[in-house]
N, C-alpha and C positions, 0 to 999 in steps of 0.2 A: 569645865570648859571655859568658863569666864575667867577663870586664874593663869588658862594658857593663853587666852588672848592679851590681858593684860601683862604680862612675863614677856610675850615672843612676838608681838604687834605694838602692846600698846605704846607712844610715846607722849609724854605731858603736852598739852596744847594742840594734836591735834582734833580735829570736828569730823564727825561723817553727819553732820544736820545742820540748819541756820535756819534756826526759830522767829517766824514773825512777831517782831514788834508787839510789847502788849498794849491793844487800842482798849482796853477800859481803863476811863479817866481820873485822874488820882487814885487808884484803889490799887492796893497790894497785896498781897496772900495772904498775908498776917491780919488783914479787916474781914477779908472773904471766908475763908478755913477756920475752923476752931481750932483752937492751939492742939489742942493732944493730934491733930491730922498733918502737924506742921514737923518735918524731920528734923530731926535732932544734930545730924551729921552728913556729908553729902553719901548717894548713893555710892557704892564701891563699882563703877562701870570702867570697861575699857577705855581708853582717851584714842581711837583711832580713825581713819579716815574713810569715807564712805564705800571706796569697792571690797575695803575687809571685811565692812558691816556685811554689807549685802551674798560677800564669798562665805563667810560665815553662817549667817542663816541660811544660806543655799545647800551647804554642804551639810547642815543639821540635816533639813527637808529630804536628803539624799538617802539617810538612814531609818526614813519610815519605809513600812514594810505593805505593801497594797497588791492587787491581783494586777495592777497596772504595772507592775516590775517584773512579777517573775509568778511562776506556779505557787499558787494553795491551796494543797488539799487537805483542808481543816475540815474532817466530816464531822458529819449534820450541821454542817453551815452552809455548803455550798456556797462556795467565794469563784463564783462562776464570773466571766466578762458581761460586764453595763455594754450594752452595745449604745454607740454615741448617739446613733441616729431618737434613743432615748430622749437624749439631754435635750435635743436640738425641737423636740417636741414640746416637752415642758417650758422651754424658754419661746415658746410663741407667746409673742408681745399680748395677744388677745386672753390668753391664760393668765401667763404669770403677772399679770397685771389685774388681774381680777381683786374684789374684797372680798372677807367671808358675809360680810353685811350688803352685801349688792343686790337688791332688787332681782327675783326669780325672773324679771321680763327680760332681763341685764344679760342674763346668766345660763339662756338657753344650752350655748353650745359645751361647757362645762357639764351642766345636769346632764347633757344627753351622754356625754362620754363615762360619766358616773354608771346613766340609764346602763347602757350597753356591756359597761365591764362587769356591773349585776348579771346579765343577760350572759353574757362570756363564762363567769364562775360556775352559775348555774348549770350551763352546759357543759361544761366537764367536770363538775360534780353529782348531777344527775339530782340536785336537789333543788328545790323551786324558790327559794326565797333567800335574799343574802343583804346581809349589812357591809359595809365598806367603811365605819365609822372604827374599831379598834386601832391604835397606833403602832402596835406593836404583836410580833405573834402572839408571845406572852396573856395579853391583854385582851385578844384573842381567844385561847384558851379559856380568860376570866368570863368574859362576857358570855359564852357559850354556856357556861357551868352554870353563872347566875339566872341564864335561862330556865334552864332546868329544872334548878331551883324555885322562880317565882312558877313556873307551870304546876310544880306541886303545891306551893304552899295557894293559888287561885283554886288547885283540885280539892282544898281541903285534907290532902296527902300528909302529914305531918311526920310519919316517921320514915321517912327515903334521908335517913343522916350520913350514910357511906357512900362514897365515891371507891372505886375501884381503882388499882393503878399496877401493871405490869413491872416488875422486876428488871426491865429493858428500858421505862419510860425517860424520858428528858426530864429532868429533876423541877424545870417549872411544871410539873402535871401535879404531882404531891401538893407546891405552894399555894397551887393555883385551886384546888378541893380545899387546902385550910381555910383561905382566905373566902372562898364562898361559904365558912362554917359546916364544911362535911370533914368526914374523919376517913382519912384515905387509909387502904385496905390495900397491902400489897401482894399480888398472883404472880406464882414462879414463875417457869417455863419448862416446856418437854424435851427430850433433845433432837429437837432440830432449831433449837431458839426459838421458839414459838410458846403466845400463851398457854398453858396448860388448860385444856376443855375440864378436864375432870376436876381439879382445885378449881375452876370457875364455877360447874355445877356444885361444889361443896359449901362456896361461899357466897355465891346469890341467895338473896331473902326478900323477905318485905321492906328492908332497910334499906337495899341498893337504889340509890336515886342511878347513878350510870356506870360504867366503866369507861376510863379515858386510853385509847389504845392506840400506838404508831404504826402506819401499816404504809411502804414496808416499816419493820420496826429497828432499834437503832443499830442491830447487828446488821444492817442490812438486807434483811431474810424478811420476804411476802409473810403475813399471817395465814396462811394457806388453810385456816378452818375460821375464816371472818363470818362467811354465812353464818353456821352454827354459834358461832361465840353472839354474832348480834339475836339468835332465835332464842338463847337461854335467856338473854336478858329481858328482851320483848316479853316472853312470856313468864318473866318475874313483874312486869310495869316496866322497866325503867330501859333508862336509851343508853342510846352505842354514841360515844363521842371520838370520833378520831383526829388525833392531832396532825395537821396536812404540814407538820412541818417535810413532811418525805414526798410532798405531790409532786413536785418533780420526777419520781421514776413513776408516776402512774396516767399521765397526761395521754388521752388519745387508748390507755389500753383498762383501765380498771376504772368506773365510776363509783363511786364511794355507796351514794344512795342504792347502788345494781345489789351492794353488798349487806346492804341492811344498816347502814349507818343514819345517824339522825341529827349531826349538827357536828360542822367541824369547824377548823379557820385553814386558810391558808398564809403563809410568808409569802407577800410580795416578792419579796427582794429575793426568796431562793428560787421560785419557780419562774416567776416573770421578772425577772432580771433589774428589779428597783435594787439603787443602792441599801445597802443593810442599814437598818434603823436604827441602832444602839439604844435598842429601848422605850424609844420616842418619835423618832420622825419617820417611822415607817409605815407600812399598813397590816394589820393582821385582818384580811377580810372573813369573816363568817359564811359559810350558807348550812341551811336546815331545811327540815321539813315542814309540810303545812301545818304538823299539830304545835311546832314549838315558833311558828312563824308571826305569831301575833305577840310576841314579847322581844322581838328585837331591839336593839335599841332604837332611839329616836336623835336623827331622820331616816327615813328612806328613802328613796326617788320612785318616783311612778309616772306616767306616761299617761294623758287624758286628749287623745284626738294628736292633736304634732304639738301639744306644751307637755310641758315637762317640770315637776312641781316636788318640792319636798314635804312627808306625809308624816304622819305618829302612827308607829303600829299602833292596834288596838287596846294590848296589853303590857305596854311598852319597860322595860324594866328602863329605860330612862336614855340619858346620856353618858355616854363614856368616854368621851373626848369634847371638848372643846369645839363648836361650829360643827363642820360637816365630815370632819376626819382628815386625813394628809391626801390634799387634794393630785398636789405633786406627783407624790407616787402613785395614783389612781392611774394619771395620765400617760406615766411610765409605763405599766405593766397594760395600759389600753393597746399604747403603741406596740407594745412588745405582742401582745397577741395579735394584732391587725398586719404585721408583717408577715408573722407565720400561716396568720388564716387554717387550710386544709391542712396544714403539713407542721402543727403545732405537737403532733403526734414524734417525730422527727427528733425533739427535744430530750422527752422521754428515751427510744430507742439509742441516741447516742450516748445519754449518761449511762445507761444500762450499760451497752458494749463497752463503753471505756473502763468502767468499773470492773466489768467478770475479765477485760484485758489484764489489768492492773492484778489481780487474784490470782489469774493463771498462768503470768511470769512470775510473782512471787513467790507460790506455791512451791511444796517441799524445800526451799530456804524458809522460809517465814510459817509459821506453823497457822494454820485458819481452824478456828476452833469449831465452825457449824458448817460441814460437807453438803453445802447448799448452793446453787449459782446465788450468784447474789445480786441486790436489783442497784443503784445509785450510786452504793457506798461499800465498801468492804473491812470486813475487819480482820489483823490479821495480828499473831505473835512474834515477837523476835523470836532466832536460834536461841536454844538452850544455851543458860551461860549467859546471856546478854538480856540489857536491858530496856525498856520499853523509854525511860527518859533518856538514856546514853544515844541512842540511835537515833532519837528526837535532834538532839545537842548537835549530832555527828552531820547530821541536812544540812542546817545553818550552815558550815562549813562551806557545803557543797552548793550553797545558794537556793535552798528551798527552804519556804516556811513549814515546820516542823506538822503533822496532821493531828490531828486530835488522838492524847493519850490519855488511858488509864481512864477511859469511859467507852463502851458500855461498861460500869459496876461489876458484870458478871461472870466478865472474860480478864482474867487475871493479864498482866499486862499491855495491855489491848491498845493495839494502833489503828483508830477509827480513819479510813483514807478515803476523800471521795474525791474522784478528777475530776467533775463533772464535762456537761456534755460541750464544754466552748473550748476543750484541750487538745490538740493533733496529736495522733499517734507518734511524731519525733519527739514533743514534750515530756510525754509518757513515757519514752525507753529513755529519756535522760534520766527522767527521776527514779526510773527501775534499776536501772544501771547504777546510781545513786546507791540503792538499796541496799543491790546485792552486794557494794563494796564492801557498806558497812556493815553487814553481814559477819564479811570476812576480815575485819577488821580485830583487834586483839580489845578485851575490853578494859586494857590497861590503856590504851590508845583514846579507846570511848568517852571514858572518865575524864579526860582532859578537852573535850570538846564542849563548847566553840574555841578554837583556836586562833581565826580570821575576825572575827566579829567585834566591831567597836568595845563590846563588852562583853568579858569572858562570863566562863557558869557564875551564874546566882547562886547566894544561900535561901533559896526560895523558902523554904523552913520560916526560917529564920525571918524572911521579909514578910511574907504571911503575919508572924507576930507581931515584927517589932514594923511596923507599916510606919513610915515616913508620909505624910500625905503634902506636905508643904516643904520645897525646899528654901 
């Protein structure tokens, strides 16, 4: 890019900047900088004038790909729309202006919208105690597990060393049992895409500290035997932890706790609509039960009369973030439920519809491997003959970010698609429309896709190994 600019812009002499004067006195870079910091030869930069600078990086910024351009249905992501009125919440001067070290007296009306979004989880997970402190679902997931963990090793419990983990799971559930030191234990599925009850009663023992389960899970298909699955483990000792990265389709209709579960997290950013965290700047909220409620981490927010105060659970397995957690996002997914209020249910009901739409236009073109309605997200096969990356390739083309392939693991070429619920029914028949071209499309045709695309197919193979990470 910098070689075209230089070649078809640049000409010697001109400036797109005019750098102030250096006001520190007598001193030059050569006293300030150690020599090895000092360049050897000048930088290789375009010489051009300032509206090419600026049409240049403009036109970079033009080639990022966001839900603010056009449709992504990247499932088990859910790249659903930040609704603004978000933003404009968090940038209230009284907030975003806060410190994490600011006086509890300072900080009332912060704590209280922390209080409340506690108060919010809880009631649509049915479970009574929740931390807000994880940054990430991920993290999430950890914190929950390491519960678990110090509950047994406080119980004197010492051999609960296996975590369980479904054949379906999102690959941080396996990481995320190593990394609390359990040895994950993987459970098929029956066919309807669902846990296998019978391998689950084969492989509960005294050993099972929990099982980590997506419900719905990542085929998109309800666990429709969750009661029973949480009653075998109850009555081995050990808990049901569900990963909420899918609460999005159960909001208003399924509470987790109704089902026997004992300690989940929720994604902000999938269900209440915080931008995605990459990791870090997100929130993966927790809630549990009373018995694993005294090992949360620390802080919590509690309520004494109209103050509002940060507390240590009892048995607190510690911190897990920094200060009080990603406050930002807290205030995001506050506002985002205080808009919906009663009709939060609303949320759920329309990513459901869009998804079973999305299913049953595709359907008999696209082969769906589990003859189930499906709840958020659906999965589905290319025609025979065709390929699940070629058809990916073939979108771009057509201006849609490619959906999640070749995960679930279990469904041989699998195109995981979720619309979610912020997409209109025209959106949808572009992108089915979309589909079924490529369907019909020659997969000599396929193989040559992206053909529009700033950059054509990758030797993805190949970049995987040979990773440039610095250019």
């Amino acid at each position: 890019m910098v070689d075209n600019l230089i070649r078809t812009k640049g000409r010697e002499g001109r400036r797109g900047y005019t750098l102030p004067k250096n006001d520190v006195d007598g001193t030059s870079l050569e006293k300030i900088l150690p020599k090895a910091a000092l360049r050897k030869e000048k930088p290789r930069l375009a010489e051009v004038d300032e509206p090419t600078v600026v049409r240049h990086y403009t036109n970079l910024s033009r080639q990022n790909w966001g839900i603010d351009t056009n449709f992504y249905p990247l499932g088990s992501c859910t790249m659903k729309h930040n609704p603004r009125a978000n933003e404009v919440a968090a940038n209230n001067p009284g907030f975003a202006g806060l410190h994490p070290l600011q006086p509890e007296a300072q900080a009332q009306g912060a704590l209280q919208v922390m209080h409340e979004l506690q108060g919010f989880l809880a009631e649509v997970s049915g479970l009574p105690a929740v931390s807000l402190q994880p940054l990430a679902g991920a993290q999430g997931e950890l914190t929950s597990i390491l519960m678990v963990k110090k509950f047994f090793e406080d119980s004197g419990d010492h051999g609960r060393t296996t975590v369980l983990v479904p054949s379906t799971a999102h690959g941080t559930n396996p990481a995320t049992a190593s990394m609390a030191d359990f040895k994950a234990k993987e459970i098929g599925l029956d066919e309807h895409g669902c846990v296998d009850v019978d391998e689950l009663r084969e492989l509960v023992d005294e050993t099972t500290a929990a099982l980590m389960i997506t419900n719905p899970n990542t085929c998109g298909v309800y666990e429709r035997n969750i009661k029973e699955i949480a009653q075998v483990l109850h009555e081995a000792g050990a808990f049901l932890y569900m990963d909420g990265a899918n609460m999005n389709a159960n909001l208003g209709r399924m509470r987790p706790a109704e089902a026997g579960v004992d300690v989940m997290h929720f994604n902000l950013h999938k269900t209440f609509s915080t931008p995605h965290g990459g990791g870090g700047p997100g929130c993966g909220a927790i809630a549990c039960s009373e018995t694993l409620a005294p090992f949360r981490p620390d802080p919590a927010v509690e309520k004494d009369g109209e103050t509002y105060s940060f507390v240590r659970p009892a048995q607190s397995i510690g911190r897990v973030a920094g200060f009080h957690g990603n406050f930002g996002q807290m205030l995001r997914a506050w506002n985002y439920i205080k808009m919906h209020g009663p009709d939060l249910r609303d949320v759920t009901d329309m990513a459901v519809l869009n998804a079973n739409y999305v299913r049953a236009r595709l359907g008999g073109t696209y082969q769906i491997p589990y003859d189930e309605l499906c709840k958020h997200e659906v999965v589905v096969q290319p025609p025979k003959g065709k390929k699940a990356l070629d058809i990916a390739k073939g979108l771009i083309d057509h201006g849609y970010h490619p959906p999640t392939i070749y995960f679930p693991l279990v469904v041989k070429e699998a195109m995981l698609i979720e619309p979610t619920e912020t997409e209109s029914k025209e959106t949808l028949d572009d992108f089915i429309g979309a589909m079924l071209e490529l369907a019909e499309t020659t997969s000599e045709e396929l193989e040559e896709a992206p053909t529009h695309a700033p950059t054509r197919r990758l030797d993805e193979a190949r970049a995987a190994r040979q990773l440039k990470a610095r250019w």
